[in-house]
DOMARNU-470353 format. One record per residue (C-alpha): residue number from 1; chain; y, x, z. Coordinates in nm, 4 decimals. Each point is the difference from the previous one (the first is absolute). Example, Ala and Ser with C-alpha at 12.3 -4.5 7.8 and 13.67 -1.06 7.14 Angstrom:
BEGIN
  num  cadena     north      east        up
    1       A   -0.4500    1.2300    0.7800
    2       A    0.3440    0.1370   -0.0660
***
This chain:
BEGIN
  num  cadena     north      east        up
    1       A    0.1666   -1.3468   -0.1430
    2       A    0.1347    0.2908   -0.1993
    3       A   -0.1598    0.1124   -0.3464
    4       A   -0.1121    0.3921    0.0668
    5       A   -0.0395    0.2744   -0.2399
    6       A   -0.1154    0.3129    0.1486
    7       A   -0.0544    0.3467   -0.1213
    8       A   -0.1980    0.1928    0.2262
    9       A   -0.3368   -0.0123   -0.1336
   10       A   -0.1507    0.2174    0.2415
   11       A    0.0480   -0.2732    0.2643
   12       A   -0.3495   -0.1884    0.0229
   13       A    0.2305   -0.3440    0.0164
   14       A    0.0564    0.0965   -0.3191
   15       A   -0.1391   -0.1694   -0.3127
   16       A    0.1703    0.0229   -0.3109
   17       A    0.2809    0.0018    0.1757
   18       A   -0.0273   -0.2844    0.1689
   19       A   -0.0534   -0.0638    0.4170
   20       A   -0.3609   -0.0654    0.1027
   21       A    0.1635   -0.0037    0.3937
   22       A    0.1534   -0.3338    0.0519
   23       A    0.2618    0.1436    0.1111
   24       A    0.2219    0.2979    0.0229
   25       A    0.2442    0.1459    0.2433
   26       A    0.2824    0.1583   -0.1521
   27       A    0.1786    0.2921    0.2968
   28       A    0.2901    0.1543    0.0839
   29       A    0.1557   -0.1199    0.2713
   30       A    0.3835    0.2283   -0.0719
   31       A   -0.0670    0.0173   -0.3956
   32       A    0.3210    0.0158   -0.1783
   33       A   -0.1582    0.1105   -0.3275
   34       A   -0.3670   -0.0875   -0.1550
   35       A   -0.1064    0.3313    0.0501
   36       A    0.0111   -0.0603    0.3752
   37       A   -0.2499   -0.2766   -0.0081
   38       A   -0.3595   -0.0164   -0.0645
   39       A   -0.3257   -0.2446   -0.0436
   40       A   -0.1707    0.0456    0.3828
   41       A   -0.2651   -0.1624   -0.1570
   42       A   -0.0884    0.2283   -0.2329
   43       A   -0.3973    0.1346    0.0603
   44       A   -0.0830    0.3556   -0.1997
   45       A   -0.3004   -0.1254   -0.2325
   46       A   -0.1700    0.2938    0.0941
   47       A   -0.0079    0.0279    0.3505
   48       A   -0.3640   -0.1179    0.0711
   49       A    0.0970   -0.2013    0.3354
   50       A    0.2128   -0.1794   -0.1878
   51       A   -0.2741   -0.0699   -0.3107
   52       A   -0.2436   -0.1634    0.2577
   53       A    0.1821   -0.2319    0.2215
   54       A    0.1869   -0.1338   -0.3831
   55       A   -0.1166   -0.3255   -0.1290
   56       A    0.0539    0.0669   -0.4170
   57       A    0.1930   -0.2899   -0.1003
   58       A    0.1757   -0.1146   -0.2795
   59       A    0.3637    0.1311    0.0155
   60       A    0.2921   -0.3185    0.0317
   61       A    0.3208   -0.0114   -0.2323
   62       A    0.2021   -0.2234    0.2909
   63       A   -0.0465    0.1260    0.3518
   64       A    0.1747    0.0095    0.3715
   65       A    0.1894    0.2867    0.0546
   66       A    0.1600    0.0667    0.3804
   67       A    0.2620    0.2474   -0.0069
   68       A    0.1162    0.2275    0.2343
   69       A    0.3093    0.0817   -0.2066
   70       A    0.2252   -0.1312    0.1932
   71       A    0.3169    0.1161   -0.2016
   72       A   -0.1411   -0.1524   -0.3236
   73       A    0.1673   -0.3082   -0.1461
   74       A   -0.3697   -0.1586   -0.0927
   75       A   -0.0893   -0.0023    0.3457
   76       A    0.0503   -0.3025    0.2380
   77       A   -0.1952    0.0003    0.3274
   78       A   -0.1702    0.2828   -0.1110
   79       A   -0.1625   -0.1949   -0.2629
   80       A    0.1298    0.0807   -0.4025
   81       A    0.1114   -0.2485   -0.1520
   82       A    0.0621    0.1624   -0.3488
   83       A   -0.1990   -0.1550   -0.2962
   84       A   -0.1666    0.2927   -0.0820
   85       A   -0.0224    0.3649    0.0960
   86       A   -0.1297    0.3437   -0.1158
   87       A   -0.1930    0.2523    0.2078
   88       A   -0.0081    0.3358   -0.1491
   89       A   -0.2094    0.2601    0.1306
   90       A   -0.2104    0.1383   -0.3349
   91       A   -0.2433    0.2628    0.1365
   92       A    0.1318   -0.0670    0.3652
   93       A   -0.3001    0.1402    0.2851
   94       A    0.1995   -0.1212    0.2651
   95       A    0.2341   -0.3220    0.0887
   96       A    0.2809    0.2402    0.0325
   97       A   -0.0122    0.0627   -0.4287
   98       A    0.0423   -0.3501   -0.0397
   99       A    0.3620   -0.2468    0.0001
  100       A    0.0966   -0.2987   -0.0490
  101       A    0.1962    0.0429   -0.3768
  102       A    0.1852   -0.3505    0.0500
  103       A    0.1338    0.1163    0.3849
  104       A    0.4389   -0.0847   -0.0237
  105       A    0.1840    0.1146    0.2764
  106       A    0.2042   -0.2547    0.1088
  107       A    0.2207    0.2649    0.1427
***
């Protein structure tokens, strides 16, 4: 499993910067750059949907991470395989304001 640090607070996964998930899944499918990719698991903390169906746990420093990045060099059968990682997305509403800060083109 990969250690995870991740910025976006606003994500109710989030807790003090740790992953609460499990697991994450890391997209963008054509990325070439780390801009192009993005945590689809991220959930806006304030979207109320989201609040009740949200067990609160305790957020995890190691964690699974699928990745849909296919051109990165951490990713092997869509699974990373990098030691650790860094999702940035501080004050991100939507997945889309979020990326994958250890993404490497292996273009």
């Amino acid at each position: 499993m990969t250690i995870l640090r991740c910025s976006a607070t606003t994500c109710i996964y989030n807790k003090n910067e740790l992953c609460s998930k499990g697991e994450i899944d890391v997209i963008g499918e054509n990325a070439r750059y780390s801009d192009e990719t993005s945590c689809g698991s991220f959930r806006d903390r304030n979207d109320e949907a989201v609040k009740s169906s949200c067990a609160d746990g305790c957020g995890c420093e190691k964690i699974k991470i699928d990745c849909k990045a296919e051109k990165c060099t951490y990713n092997e059968n869509c699974k990373c395989t990098a030691a650790a990682i860094g999702i940035a997305g501080d004050g991100a509403c939507d997945c889309r304001e979020t990326k994958c800060d250890t993404f490497e083109c292996k273009c």
